[in-house]
N, C-alpha and C positions, 0 to 999 in steps of 0.2 A: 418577434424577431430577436430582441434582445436575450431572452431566455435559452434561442438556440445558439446564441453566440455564447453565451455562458456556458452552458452544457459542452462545446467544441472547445470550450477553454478548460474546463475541468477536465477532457478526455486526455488533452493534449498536457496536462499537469500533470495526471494521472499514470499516461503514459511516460514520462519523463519520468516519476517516480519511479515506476515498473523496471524502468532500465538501469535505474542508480542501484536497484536491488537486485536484479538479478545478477549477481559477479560471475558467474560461469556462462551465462547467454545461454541457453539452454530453454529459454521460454517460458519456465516455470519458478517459482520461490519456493525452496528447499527451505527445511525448518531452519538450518541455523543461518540461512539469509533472511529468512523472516525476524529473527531476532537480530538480527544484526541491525538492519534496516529498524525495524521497531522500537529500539532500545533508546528510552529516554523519552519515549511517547507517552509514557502513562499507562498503554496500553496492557494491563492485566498478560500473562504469559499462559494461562489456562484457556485465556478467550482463542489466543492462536490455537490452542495447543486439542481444540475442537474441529480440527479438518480432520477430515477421515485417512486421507492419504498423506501424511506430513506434507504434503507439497502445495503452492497457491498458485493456480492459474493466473493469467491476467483477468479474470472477472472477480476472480475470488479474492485479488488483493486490491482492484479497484471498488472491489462493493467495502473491502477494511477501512481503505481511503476514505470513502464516502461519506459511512456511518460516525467515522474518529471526526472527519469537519462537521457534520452537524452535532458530535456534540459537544466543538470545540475544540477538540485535544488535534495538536502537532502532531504529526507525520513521528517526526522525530528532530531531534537538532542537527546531527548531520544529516538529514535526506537537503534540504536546503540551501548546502553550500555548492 
């Protein structure tokens, strides 16, 4: 039970992320939202830069999410405030 409470808490983190980055509401992250949001994550700019379509669904930026906490690395400094 605890794990799917975690899991419900990561979705709902996840999804709070999703909306701090998507600035035009349009449902997807456009490359230079993606860097914007990403920037100061650590995150390599070639790793994004690996979507086929510039753009990041909501699965495509919570599998980014995902992967960056397990391997540590912040979101970014501003996604947090």
């Amino acid at each position: 039970m605890a794990s799917a409470q975690k899991q419900s808490a990561n979705v709902d983190l996840f999804d709070a992320y999703f909306g701090r980055a998507d600035m035009d509401r349009d449902g997807r992250i456009s490359g230079n939202e993606a860097v914007a949001f990403f920037q100061g994550s650590g995150l390599p700019k070639q790793v994004l830069a690996q979507d086929n379509d510039s753009m990041l669904s909501v699965r495509e930026f919570c599998v980014a999410l995902y992967l960056m906490e397990r391997l540590g690395m912040p979101p970014s400094s501003s996604a947090t405030k």
